[in-house]
mmCIF file of the N, C-alpha and C atoms, coordinates in Angstrom:
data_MODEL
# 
_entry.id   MODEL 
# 
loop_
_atom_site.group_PDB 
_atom_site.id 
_atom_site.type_symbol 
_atom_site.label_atom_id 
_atom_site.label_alt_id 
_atom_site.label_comp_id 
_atom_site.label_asym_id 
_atom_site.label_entity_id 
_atom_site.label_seq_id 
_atom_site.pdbx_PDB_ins_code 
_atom_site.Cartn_x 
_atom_site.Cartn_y 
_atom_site.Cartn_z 
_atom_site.occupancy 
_atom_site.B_iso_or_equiv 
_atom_site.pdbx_formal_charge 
_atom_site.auth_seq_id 
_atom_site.auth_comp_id 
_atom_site.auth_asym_id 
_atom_site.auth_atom_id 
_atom_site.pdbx_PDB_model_num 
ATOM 1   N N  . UNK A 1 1  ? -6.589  -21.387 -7.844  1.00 0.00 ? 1  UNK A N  1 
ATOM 2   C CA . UNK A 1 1  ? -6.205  -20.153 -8.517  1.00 0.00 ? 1  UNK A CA 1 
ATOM 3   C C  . UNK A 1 1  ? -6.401  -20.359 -10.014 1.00 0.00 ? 1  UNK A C  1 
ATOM 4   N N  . UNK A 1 2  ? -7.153  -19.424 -10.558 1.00 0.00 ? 2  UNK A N  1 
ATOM 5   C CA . UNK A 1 2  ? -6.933  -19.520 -12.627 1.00 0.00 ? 2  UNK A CA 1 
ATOM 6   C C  . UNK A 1 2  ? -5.947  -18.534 -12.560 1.00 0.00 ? 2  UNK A C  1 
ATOM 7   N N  . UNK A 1 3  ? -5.439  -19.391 -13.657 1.00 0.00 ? 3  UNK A N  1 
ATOM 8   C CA . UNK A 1 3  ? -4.417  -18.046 -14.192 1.00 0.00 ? 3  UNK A CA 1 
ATOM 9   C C  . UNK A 1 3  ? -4.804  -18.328 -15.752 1.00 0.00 ? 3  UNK A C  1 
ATOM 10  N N  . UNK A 1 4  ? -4.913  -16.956 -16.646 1.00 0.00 ? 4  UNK A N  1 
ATOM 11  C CA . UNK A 1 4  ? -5.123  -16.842 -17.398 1.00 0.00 ? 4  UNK A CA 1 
ATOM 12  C C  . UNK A 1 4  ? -3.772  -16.281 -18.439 1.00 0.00 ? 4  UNK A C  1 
ATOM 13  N N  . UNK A 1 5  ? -3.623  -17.062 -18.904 1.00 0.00 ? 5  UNK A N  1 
ATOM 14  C CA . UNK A 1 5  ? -1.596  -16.681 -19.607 1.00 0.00 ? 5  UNK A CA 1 
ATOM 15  C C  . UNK A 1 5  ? -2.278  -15.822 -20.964 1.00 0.00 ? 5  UNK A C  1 
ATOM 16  N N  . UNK A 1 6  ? -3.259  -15.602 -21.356 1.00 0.00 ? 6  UNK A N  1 
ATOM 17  C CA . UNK A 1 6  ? -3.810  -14.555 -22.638 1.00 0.00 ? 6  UNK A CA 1 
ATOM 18  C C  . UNK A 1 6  ? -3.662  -13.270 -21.989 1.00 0.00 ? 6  UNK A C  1 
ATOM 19  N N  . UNK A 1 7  ? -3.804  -12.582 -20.827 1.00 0.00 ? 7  UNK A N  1 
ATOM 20  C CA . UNK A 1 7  ? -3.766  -11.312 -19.812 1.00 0.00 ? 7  UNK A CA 1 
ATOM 21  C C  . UNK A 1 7  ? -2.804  -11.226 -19.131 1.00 0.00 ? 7  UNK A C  1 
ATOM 22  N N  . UNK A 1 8  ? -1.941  -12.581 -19.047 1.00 0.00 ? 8  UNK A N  1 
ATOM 23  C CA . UNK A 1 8  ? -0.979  -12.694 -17.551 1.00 0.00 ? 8  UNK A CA 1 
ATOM 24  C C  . UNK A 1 8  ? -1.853  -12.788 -16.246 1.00 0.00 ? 8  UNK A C  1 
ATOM 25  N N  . UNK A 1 9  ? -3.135  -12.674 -16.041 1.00 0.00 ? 9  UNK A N  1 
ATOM 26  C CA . UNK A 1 9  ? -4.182  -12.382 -14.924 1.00 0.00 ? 9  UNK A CA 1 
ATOM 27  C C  . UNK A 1 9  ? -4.209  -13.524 -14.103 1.00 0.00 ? 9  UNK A C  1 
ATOM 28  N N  . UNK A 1 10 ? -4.183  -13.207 -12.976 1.00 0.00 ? 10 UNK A N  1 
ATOM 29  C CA . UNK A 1 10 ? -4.728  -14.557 -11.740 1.00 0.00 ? 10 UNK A CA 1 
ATOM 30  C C  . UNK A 1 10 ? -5.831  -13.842 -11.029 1.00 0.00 ? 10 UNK A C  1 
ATOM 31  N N  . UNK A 1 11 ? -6.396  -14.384 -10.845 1.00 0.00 ? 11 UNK A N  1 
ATOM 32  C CA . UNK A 1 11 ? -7.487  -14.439 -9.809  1.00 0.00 ? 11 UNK A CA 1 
ATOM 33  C C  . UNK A 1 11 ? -7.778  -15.503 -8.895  1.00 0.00 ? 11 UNK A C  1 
ATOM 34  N N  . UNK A 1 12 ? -8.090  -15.293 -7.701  1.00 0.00 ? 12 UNK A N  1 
ATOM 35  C CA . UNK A 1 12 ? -8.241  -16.534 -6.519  1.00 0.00 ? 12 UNK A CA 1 
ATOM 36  C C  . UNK A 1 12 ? -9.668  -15.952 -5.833  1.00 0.00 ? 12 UNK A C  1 
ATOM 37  N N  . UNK A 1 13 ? -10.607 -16.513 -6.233  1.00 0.00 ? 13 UNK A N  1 
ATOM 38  C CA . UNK A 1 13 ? -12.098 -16.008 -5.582  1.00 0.00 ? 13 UNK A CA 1 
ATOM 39  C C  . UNK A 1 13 ? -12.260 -16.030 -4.560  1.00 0.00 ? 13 UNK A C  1 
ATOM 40  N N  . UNK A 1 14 ? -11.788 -17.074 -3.545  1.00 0.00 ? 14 UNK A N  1 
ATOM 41  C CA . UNK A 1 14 ? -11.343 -17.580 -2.034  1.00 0.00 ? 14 UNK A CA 1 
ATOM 42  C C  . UNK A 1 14 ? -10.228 -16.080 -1.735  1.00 0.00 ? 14 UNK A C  1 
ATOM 43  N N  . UNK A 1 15 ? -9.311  -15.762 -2.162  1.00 0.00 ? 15 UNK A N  1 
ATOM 44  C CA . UNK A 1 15 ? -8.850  -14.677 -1.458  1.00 0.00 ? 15 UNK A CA 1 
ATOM 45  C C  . UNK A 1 15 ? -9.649  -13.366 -2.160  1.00 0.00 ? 15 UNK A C  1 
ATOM 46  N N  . UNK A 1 16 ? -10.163 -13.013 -2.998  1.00 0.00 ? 16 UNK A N  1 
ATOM 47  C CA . UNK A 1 16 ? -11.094 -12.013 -3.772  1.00 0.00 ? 16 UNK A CA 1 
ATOM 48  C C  . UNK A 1 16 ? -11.884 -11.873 -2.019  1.00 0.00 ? 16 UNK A C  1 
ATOM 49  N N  . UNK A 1 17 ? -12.822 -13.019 -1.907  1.00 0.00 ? 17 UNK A N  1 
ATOM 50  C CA . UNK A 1 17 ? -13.833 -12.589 -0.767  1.00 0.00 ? 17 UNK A CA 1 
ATOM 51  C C  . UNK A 1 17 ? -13.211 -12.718 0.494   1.00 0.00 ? 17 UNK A C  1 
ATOM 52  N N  . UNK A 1 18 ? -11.979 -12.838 0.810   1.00 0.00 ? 18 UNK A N  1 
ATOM 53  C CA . UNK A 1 18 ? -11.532 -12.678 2.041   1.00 0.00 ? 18 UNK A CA 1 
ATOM 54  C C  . UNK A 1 18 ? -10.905 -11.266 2.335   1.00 0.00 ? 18 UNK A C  1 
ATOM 55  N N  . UNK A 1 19 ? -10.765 -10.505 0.605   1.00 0.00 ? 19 UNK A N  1 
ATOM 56  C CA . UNK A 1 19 ? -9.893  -9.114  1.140   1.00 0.00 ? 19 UNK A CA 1 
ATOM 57  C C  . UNK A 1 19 ? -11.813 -8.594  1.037   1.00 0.00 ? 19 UNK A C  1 
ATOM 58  N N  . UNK A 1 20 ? -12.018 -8.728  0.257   1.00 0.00 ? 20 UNK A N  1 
ATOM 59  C CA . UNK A 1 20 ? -13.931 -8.055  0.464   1.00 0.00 ? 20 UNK A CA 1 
ATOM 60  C C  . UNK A 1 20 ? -14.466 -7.854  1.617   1.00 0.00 ? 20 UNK A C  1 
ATOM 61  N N  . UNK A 1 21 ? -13.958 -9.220  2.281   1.00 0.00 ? 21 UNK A N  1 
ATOM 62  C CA . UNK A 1 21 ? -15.055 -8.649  3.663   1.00 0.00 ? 21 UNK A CA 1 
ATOM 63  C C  . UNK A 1 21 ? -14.271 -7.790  4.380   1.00 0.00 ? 21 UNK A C  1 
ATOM 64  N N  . UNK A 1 22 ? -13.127 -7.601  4.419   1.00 0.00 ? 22 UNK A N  1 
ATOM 65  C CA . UNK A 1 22 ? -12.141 -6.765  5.255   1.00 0.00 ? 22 UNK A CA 1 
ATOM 66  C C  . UNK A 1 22 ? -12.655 -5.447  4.801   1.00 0.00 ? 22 UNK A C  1 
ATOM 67  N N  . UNK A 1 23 ? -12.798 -5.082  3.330   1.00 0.00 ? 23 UNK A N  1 
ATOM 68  C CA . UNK A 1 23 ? -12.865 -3.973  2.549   1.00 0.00 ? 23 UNK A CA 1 
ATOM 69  C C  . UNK A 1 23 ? -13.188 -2.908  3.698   1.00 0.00 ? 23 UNK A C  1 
ATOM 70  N N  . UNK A 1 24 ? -14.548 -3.004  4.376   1.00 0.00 ? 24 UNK A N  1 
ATOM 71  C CA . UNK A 1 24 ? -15.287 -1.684  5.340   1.00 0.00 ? 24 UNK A CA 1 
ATOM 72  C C  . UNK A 1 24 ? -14.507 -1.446  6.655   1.00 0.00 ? 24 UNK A C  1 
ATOM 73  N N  . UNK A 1 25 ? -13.865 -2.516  7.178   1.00 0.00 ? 25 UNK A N  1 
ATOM 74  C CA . UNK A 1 25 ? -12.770 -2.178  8.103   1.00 0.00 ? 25 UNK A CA 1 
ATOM 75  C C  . UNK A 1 25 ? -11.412 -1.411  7.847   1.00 0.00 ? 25 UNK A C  1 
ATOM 76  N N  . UNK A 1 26 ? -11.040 -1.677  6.704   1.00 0.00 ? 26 UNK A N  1 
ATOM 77  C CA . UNK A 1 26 ? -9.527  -1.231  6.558   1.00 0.00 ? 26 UNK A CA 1 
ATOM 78  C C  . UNK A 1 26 ? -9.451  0.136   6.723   1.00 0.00 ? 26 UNK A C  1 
ATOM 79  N N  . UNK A 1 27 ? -10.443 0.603   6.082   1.00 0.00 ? 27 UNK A N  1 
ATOM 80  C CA . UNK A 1 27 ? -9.741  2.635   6.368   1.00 0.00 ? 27 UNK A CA 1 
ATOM 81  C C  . UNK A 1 27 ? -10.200 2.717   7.513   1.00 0.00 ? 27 UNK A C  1 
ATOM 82  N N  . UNK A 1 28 ? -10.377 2.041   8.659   1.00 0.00 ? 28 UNK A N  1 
ATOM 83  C CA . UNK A 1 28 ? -11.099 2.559   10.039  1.00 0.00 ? 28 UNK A CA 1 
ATOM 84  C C  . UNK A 1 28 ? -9.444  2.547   10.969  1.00 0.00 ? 28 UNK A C  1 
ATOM 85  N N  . UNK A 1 29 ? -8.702  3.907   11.279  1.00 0.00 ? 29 UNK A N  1 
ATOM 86  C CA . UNK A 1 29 ? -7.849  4.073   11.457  1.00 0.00 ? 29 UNK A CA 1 
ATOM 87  C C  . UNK A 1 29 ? -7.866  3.384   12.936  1.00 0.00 ? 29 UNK A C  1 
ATOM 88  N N  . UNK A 1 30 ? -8.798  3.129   13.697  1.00 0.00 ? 30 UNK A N  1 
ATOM 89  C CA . UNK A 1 30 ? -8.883  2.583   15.129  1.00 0.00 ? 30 UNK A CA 1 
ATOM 90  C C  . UNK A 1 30 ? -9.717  1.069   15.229  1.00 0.00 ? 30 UNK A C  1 
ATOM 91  N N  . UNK A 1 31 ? -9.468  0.814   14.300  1.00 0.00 ? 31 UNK A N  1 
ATOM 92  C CA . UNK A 1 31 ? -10.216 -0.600  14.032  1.00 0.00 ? 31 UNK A CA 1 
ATOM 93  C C  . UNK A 1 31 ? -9.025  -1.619  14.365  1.00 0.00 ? 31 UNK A C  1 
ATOM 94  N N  . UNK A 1 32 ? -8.836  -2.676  13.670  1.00 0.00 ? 32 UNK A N  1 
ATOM 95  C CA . UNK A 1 32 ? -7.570  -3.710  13.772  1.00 0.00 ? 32 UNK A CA 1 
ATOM 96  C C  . UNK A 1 32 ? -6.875  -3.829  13.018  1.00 0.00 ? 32 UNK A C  1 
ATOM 97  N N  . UNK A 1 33 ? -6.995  -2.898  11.755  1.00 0.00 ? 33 UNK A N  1 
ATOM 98  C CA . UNK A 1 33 ? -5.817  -2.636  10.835  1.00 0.00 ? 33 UNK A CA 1 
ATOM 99  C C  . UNK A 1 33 ? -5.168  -1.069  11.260  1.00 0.00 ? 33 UNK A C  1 
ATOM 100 N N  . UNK A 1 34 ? -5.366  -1.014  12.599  1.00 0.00 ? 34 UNK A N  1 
ATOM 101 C CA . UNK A 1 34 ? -4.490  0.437   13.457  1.00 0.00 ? 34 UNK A CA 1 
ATOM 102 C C  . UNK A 1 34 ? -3.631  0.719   13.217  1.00 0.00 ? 34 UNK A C  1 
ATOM 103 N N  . UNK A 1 35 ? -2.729  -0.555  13.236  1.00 0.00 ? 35 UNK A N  1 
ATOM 104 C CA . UNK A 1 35 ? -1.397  -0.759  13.748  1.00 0.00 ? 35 UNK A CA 1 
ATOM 105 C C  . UNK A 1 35 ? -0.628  -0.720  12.447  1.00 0.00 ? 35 UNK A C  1 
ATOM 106 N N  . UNK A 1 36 ? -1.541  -0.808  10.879  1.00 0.00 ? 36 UNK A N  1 
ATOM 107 C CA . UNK A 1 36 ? -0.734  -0.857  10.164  1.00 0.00 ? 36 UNK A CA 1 
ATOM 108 C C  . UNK A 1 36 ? -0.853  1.331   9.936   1.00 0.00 ? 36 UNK A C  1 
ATOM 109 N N  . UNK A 1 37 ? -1.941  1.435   9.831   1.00 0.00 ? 37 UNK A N  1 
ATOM 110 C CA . UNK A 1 37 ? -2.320  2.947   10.173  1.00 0.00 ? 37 UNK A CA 1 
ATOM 111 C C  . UNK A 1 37 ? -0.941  3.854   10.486  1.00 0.00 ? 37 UNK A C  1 
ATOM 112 N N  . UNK A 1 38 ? -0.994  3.944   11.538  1.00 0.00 ? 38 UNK A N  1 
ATOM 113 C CA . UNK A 1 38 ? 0.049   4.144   12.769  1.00 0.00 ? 38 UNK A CA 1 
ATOM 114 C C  . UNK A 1 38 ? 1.511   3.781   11.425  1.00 0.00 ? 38 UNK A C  1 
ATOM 115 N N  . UNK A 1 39 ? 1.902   3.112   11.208  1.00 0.00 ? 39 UNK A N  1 
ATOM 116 C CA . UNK A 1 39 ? 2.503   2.956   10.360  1.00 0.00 ? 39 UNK A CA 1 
ATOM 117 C C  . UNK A 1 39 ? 3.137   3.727   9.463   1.00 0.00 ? 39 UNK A C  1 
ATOM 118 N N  . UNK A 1 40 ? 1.595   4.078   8.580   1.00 0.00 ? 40 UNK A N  1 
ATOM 119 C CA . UNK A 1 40 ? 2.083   4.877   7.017   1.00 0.00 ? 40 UNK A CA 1 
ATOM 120 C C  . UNK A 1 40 ? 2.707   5.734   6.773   1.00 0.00 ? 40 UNK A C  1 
ATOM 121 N N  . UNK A 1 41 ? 2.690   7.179   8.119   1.00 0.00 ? 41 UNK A N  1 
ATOM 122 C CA . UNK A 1 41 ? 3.838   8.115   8.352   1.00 0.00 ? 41 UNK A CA 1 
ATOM 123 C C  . UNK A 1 41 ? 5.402   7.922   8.555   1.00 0.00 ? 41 UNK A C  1 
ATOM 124 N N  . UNK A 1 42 ? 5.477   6.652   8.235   1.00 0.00 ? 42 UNK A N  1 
ATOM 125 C CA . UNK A 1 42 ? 6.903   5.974   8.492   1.00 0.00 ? 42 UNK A CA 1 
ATOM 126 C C  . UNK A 1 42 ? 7.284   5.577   6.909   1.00 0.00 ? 42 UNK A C  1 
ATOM 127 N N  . UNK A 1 43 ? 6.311   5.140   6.332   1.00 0.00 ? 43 UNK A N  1 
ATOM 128 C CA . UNK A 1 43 ? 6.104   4.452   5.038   1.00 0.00 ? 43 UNK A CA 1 
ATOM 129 C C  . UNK A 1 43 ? 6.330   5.203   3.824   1.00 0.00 ? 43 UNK A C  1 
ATOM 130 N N  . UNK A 1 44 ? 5.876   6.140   4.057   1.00 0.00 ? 44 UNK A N  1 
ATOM 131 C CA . UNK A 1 44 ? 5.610   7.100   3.165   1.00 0.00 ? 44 UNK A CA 1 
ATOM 132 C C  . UNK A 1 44 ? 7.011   8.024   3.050   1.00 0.00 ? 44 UNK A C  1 
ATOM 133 N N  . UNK A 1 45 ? 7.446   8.322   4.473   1.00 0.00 ? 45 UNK A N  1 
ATOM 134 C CA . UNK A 1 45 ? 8.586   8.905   4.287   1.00 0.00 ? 45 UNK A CA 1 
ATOM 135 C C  . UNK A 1 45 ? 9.786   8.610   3.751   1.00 0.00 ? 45 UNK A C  1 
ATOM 136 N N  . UNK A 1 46 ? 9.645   7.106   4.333   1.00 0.00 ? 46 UNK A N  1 
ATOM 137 C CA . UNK A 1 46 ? 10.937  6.345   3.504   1.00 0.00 ? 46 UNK A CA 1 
ATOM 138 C C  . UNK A 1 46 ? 10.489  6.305   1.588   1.00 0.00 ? 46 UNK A C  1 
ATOM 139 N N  . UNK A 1 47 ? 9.277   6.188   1.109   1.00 0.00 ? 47 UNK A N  1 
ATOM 140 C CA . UNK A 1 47 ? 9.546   6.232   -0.002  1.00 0.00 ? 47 UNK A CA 1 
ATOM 141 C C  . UNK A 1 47 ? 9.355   7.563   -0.566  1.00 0.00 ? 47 UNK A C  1 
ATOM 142 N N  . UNK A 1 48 ? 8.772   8.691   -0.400  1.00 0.00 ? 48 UNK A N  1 
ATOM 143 C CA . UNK A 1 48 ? 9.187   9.510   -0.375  1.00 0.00 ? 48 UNK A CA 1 
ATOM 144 C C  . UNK A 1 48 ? 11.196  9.895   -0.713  1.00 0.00 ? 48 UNK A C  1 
ATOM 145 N N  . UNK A 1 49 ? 11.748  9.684   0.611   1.00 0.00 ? 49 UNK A N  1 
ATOM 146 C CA . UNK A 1 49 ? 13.029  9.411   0.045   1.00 0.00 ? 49 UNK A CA 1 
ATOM 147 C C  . UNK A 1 49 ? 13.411  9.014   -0.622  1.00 0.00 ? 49 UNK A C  1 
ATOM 148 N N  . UNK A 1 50 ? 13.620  7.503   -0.737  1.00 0.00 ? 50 UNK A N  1 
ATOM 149 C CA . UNK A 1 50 ? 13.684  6.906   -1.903  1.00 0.00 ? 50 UNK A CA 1 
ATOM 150 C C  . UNK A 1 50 ? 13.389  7.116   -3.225  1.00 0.00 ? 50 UNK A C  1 
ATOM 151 N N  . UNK A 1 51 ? 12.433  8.222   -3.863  1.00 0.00 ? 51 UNK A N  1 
ATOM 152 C CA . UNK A 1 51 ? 12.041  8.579   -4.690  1.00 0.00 ? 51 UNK A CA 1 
ATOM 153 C C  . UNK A 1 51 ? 13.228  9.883   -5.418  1.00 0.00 ? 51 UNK A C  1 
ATOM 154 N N  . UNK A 1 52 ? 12.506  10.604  -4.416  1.00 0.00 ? 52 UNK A N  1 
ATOM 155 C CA . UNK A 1 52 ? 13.690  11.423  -4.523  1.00 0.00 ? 52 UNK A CA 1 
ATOM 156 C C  . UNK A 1 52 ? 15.011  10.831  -5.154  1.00 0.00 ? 52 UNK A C  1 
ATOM 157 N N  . UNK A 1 53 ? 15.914  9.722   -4.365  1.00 0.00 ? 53 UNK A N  1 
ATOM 158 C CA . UNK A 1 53 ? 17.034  9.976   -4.276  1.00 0.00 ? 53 UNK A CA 1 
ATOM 159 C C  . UNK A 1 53 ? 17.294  9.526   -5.607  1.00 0.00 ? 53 UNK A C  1 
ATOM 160 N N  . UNK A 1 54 ? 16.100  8.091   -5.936  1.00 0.00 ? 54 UNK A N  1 
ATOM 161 C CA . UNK A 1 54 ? 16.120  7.528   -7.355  1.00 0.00 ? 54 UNK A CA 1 
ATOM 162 C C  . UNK A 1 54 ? 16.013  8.960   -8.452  1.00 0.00 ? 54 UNK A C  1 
ATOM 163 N N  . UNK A 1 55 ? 15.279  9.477   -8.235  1.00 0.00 ? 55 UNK A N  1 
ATOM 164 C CA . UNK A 1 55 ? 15.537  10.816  -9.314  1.00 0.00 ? 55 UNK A CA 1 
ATOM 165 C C  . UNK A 1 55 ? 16.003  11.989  -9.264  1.00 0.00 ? 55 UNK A C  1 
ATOM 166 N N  . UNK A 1 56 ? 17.162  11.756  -8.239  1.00 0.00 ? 56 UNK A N  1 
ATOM 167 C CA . UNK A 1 56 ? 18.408  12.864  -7.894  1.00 0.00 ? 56 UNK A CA 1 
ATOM 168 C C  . UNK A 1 56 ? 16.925  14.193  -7.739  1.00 0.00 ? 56 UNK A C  1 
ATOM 169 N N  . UNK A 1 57 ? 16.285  13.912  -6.743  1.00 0.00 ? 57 UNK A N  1 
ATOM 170 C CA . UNK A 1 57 ? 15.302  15.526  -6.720  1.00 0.00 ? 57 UNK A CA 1 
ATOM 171 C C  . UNK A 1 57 ? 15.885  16.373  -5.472  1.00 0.00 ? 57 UNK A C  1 
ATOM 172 N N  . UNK A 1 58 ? 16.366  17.087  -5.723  1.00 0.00 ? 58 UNK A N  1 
ATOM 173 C CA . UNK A 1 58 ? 16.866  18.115  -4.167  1.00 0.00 ? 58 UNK A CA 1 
ATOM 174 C C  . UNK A 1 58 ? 15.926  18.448  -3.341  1.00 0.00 ? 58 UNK A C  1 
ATOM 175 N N  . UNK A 1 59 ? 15.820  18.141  -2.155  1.00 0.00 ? 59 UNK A N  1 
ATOM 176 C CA . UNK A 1 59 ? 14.723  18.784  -1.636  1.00 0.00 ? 59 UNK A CA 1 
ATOM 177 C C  . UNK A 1 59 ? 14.389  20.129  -1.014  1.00 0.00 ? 59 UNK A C  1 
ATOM 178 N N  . UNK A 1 60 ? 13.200  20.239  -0.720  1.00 0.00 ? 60 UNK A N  1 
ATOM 179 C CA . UNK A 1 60 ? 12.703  21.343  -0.692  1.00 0.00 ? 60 UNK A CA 1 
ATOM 180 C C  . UNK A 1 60 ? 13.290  22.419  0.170   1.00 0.00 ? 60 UNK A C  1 
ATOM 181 N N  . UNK A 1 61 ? 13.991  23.594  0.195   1.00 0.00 ? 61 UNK A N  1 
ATOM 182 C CA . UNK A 1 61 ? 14.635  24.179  1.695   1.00 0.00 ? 61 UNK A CA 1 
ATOM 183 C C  . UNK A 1 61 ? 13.614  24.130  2.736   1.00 0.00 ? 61 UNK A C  1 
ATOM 184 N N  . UNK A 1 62 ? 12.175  24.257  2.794   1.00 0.00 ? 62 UNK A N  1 
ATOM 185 C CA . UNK A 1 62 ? 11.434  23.829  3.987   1.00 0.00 ? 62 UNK A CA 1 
ATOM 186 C C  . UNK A 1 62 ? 11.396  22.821  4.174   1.00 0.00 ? 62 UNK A C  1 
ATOM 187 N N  . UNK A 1 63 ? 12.027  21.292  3.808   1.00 0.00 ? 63 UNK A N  1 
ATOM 188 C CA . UNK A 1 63 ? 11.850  20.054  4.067   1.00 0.00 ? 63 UNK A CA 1 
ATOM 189 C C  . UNK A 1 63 ? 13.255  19.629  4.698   1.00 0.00 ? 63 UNK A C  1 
ATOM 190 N N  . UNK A 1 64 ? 14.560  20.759  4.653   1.00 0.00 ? 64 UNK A N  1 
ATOM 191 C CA . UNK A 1 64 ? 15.404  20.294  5.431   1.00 0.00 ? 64 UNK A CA 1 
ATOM 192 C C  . UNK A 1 64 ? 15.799  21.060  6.757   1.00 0.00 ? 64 UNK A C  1 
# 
């Protein structure tokens, strides 16, 4: 790993080309990152909430 303390920056070229080759698979919702897919409607909602609640936002009368 370099880490560069002038940027705060790390870089690891060994993991750089291991998320790269994944890159063309990941948005393939039926590929083998499915399962995280399948997922995000869970993900989203909770922060979603969480957002909200962090900035006292009332929600929407069609959202309750």
């Amino acid at each position: 790993m370099n880490i560069d303390n002038k940027n705060n920056q790390t870089d690891d070229l060994g993991e750089i080309n291991k998320f790269s080759e994944m890159a063309s698979e990941w948005w393939d919702p039926n590929g083998k990152f499915a399962p995280l897919h399948k997922f995000n409607p869970i993900r989203q909602e909770y922060l979603v909430d969480k957002i909200k609640n962090h900035f006292s936002i009332l929600p929407n009368v069609a959202e309750v």
